[in-house]
Backbone as CSV, one residue per row, in Angstrom:
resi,resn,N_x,N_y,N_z,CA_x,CA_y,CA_z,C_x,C_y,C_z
1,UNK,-133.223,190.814,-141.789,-131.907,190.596,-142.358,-131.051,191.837,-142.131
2,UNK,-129.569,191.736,-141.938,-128.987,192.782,-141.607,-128.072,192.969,-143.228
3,UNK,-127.540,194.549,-142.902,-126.661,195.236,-143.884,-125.344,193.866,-144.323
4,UNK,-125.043,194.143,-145.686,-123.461,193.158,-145.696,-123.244,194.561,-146.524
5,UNK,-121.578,194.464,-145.459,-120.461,195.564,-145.803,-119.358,194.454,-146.236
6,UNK,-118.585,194.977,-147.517,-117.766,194.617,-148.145,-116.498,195.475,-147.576
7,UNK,-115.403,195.056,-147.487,-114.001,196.277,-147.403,-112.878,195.387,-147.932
8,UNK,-112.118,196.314,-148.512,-110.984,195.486,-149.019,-110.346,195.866,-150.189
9,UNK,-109.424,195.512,-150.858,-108.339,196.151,-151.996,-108.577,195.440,-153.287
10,UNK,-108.365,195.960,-154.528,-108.020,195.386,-155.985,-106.864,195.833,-155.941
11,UNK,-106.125,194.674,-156.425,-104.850,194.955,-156.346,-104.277,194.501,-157.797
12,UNK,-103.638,195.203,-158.431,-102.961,195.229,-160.366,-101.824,194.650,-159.740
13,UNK,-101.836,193.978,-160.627,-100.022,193.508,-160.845,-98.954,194.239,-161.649
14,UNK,-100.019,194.451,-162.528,-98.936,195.325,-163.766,-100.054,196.923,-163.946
15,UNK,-99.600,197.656,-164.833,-99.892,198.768,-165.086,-100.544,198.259,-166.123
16,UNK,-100.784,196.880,-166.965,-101.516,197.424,-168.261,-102.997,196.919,-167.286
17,UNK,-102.852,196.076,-166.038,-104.143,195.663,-165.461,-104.796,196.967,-164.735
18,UNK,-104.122,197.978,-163.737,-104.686,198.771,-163.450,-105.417,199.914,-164.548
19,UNK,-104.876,199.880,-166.009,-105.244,200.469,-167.342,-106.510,199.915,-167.559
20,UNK,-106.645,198.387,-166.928,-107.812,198.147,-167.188,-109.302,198.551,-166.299
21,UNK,-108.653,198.722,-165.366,-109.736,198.889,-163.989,-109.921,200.750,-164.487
22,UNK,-109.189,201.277,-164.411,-109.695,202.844,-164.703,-110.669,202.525,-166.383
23,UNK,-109.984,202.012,-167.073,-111.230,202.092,-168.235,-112.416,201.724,-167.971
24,UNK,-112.953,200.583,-167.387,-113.829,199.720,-166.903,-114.647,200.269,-165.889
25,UNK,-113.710,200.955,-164.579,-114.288,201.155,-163.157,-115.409,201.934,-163.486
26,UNK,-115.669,203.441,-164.529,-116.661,204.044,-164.362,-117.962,203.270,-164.649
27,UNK,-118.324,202.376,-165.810,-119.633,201.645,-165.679,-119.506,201.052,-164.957
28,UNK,-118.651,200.253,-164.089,-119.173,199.139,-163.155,-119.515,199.925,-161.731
29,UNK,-119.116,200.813,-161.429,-119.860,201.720,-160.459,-120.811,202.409,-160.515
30,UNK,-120.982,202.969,-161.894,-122.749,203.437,-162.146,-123.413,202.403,-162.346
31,UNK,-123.116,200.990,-162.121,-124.214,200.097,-162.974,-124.259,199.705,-161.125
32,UNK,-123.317,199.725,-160.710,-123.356,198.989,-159.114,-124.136,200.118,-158.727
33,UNK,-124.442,201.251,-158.413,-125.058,202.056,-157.538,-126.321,202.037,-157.979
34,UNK,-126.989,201.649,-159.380,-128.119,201.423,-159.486,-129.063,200.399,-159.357
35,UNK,-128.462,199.478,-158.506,-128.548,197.827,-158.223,-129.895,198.521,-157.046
36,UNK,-130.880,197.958,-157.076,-131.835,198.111,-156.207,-131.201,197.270,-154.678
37,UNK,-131.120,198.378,-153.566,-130.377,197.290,-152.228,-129.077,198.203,-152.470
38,UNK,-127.865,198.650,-153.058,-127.212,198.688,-152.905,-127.313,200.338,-152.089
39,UNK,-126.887,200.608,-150.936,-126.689,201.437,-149.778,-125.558,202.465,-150.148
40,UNK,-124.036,201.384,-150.535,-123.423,202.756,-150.830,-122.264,201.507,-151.850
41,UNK,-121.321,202.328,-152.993,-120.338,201.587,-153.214,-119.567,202.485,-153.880
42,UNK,-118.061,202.278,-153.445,-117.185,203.179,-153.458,-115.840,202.072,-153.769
43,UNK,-115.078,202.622,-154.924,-113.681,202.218,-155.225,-112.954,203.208,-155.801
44,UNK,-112.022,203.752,-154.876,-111.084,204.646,-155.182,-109.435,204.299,-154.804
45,UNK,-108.930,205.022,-155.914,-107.491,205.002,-155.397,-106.783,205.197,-154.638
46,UNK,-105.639,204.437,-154.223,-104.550,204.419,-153.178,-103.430,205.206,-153.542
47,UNK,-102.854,205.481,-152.714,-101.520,206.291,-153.077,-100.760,205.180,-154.023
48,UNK,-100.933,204.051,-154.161,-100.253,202.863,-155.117,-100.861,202.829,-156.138
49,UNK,-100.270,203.379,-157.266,-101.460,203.589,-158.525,-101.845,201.900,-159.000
50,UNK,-101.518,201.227,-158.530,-101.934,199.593,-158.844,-102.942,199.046,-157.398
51,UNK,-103.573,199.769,-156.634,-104.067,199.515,-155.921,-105.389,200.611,-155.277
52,UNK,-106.650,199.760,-155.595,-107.754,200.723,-155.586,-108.570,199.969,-154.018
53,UNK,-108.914,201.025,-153.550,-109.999,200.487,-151.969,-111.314,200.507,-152.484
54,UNK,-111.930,199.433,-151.835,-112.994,199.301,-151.961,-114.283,199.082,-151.139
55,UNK,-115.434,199.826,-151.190,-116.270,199.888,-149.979,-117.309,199.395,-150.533
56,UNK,-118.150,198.542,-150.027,-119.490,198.578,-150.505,-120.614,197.905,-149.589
57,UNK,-121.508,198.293,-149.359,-122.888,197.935,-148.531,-124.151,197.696,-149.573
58,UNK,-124.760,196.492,-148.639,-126.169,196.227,-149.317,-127.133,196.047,-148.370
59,UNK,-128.295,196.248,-148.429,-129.116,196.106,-147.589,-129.488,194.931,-147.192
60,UNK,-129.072,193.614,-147.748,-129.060,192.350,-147.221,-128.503,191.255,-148.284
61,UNK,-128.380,190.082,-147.576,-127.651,189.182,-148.429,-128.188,188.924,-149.843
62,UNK,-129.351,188.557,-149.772,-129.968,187.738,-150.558,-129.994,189.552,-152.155
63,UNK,-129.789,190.909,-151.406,-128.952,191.298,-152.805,-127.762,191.767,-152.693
64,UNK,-126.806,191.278,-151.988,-125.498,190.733,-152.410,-125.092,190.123,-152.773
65,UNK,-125.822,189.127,-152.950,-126.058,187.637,-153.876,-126.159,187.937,-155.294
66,UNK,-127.199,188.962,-155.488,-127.575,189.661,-156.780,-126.694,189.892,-157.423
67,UNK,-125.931,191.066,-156.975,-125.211,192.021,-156.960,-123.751,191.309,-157.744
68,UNK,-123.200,189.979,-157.086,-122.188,188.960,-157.187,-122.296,188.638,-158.475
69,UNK,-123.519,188.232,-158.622,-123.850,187.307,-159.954,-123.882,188.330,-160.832
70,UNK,-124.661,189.448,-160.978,-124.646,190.347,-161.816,-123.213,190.646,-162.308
71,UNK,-122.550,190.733,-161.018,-120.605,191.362,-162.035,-119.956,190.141,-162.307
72,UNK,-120.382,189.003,-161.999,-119.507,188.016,-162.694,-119.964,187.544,-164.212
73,UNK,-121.693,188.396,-164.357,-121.751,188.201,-165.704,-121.599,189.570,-166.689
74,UNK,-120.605,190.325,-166.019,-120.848,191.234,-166.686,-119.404,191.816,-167.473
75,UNK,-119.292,192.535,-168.107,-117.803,192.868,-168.706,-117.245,193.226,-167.700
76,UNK,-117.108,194.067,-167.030,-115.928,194.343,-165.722,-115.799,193.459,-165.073
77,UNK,-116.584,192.091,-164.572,-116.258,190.428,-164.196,-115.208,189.811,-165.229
78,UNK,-115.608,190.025,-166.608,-114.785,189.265,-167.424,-113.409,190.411,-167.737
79,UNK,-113.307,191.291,-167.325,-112.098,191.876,-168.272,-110.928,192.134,-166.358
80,UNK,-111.558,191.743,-165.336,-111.024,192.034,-163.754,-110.703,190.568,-163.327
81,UNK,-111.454,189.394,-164.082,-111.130,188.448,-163.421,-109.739,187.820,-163.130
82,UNK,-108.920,188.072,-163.447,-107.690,187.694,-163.133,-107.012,188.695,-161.771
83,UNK,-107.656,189.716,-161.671,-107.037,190.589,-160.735,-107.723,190.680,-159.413
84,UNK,-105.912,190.574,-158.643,-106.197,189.937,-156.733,-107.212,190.840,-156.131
85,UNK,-108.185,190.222,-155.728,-109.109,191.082,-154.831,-108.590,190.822,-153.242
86,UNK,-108.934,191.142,-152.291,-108.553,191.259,-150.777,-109.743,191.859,-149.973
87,UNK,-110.822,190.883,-149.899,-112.182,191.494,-149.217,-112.797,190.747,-147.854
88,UNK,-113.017,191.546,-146.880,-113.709,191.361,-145.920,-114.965,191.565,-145.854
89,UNK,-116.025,190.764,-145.833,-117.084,190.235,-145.935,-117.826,190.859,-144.281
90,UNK,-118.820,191.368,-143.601,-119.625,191.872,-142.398,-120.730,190.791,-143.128
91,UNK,-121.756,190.695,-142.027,-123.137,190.332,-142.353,-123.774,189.246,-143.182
92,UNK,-122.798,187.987,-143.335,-123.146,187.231,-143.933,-123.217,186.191,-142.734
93,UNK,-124.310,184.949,-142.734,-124.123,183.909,-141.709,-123.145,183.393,-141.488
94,UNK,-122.195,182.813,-140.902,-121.523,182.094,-140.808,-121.591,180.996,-140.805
């Protein structure tokens, strides 16, 4: 199985949503980097304070799969879900 690389933007609409991603972002990146599989994951800011980049690699699908399910059950899934993501997907079958 090969690497899946994630790339792509969170994008706030308003300032009280990007208020939310800086409160939030630090556990959901220590909880993401301790995901067994996860290679590297990185979300940092843009010169657009409503707009954060985002990098992330796994060592294969089946835990990027994990990885998915884990943040959609997790508080930074529930308190981000309304906010536009913009991601390009590597390494998944087509």
């Amino acid at each position: 199985m090969s690497e899946i690389h994630l790339t792509g933007e969170l994008v706030c609409k308003t300032g009280e949503d990007a208020l939310i991603v800086r409160r939030h972002l630090p556990e959901h990146v220590q909880r993401t980097r301790a995901e067994p599989g996860c290679v590297s994951f990185r979300v940092t800011p843009t010169e657009d304070p409503l707009i954060w980049s985002v990098e992330e690699s796994f060592t294969d699908q089946r835990v990027f799969e994990l990885h998915q399910t884990r943040v959609a059950d997790s508080e930074w899934g529930r308190v981000t879900a309304g906010i536009e993501r913009h991601y390009a997907i590597e390494g998944l079958p087509r």
